[in-house]
C-alpha positions in Angstrom: 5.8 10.7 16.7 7.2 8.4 14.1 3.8 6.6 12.8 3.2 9.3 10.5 6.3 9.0 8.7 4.7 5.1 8.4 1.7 6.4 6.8 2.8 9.6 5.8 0.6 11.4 3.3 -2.1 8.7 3.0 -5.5 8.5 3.1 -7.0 6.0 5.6 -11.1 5.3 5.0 -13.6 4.2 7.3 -17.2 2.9 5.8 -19.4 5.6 6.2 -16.9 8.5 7.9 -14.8 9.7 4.9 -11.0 10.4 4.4 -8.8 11.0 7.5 -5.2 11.1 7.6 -2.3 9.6 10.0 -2.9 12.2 12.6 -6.3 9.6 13.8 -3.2 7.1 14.4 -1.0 9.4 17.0 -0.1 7.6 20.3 -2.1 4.5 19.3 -0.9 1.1 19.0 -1.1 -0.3 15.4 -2.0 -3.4 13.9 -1.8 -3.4 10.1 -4.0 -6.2 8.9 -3.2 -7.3 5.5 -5.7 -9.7 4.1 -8.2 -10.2 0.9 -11.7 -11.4 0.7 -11.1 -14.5 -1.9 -8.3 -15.9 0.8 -10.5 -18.7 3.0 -7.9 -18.2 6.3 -8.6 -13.9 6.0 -12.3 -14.7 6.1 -12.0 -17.2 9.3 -9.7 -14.5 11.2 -11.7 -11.9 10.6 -14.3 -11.9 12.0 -12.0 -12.9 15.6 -9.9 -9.8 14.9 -13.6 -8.1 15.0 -14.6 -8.9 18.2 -10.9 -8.3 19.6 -11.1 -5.3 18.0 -14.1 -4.1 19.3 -14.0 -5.1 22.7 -10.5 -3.3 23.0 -12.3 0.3 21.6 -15.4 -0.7 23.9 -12.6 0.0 26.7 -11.4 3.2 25.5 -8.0 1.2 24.8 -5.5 3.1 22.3 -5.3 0.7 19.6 -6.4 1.4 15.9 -6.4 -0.9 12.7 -6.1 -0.3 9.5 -6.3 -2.8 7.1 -4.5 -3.5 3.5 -7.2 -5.0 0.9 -5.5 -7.2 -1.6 -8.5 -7.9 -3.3 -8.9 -7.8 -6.9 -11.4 -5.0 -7.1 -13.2 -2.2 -5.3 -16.4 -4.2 -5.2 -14.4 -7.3 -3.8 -13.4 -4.6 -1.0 -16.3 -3.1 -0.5 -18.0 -6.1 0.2 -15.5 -7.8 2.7 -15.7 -4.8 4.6 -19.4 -4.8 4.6 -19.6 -8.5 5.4 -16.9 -8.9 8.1 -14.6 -6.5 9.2 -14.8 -4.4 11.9 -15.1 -0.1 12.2 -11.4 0.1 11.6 -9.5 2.6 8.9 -8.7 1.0 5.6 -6.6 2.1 2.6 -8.0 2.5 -0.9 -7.4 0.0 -3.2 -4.3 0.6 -5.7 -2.9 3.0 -2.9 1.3 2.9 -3.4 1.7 2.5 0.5 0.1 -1.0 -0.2 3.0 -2.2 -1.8 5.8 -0.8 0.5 4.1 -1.9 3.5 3.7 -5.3 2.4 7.8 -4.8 1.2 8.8 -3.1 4.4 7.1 -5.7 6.9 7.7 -8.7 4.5 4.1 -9.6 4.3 4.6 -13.2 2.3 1.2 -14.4 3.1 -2.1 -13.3 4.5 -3.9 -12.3 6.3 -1.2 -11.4 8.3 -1.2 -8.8 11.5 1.8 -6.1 12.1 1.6 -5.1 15.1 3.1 -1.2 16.0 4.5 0.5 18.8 2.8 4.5 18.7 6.5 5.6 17.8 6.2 3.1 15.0 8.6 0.7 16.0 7.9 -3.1 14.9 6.5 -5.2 17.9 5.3 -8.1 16.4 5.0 -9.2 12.2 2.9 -12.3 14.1 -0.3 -10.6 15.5 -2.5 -13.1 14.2 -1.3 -15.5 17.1 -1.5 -13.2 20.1 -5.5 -12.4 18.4 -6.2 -16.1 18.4 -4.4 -17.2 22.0 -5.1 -13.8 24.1 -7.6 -12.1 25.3 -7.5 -8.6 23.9 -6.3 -7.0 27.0 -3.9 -9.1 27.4 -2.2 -9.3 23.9 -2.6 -5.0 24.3 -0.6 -5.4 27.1 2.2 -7.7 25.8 2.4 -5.1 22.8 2.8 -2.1 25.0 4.9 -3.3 27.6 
């Protein structure tokens, strides 16, 4: 099992259940979903990669997201997650992994979707386009094949 060694040591949040760490990610497919409330495209893909979201945890599919704020300030954060997103993990704001993700996957602009095998290989650093051509099922399948 290689995604812990992706998010190995940090704390992933989800509004209203507290810290977990990496071990809620095993055997799960990934998306990472870097994005920031003050960035107009994050706040128009959002709110798809919701409802793809929840209809793929609706069929008991193993995909998980966690999502990589880089808003300006906890109250920024807060309130995108409030006003959009979907019952996914997230990482605190200011959290180190923040920056080597975005360095590792080579996140140049957002919102942008990583997409991860559950051994944490790379499937896709263009998630966005399967969530906005695919039906959920479909783009899971795609990933996992």
């Amino acid at each position: 099992f290689q995604m812990a060694s992706v998010f190995a040591g940090a704390k992933l949040f989800k509004n209203g259940e507290g810290e977990a760490d990496s071990s809620v990610l095993e055997g799960k497919t990934i998306g990472i979903y870097f994005s920031a409330h003050w960035c107009p495209p994050c706040r128009k893909f959002t709110p798809l990669l919701k409802d793809f979201h929840a209809e793929l945890v609706d069929d008991d599919a193993e995909f998980e997201i966690v999502f990589v704020s880089f808003d300006r300030s906890e109250a920024d954060l807060k309130a995108y997650l409030d006003e959009a997103h979907g019952n996914w993990y997230y990482l605190g704001l200011g959290d180190e992994l923040i920056q080597s993700l975005s360095a590792k996957y080579e996140v140049s602009g957002i919102p942008a979707l990583i997409i991860l095998k559950p051994n944490g290989d790379l499937v896709t650093k263009n998630g966005r386009a399967d969530v906005q051509a695919k039906a959920p099922a479909q783009a899971l399948k795609a990933w996992t094949s």
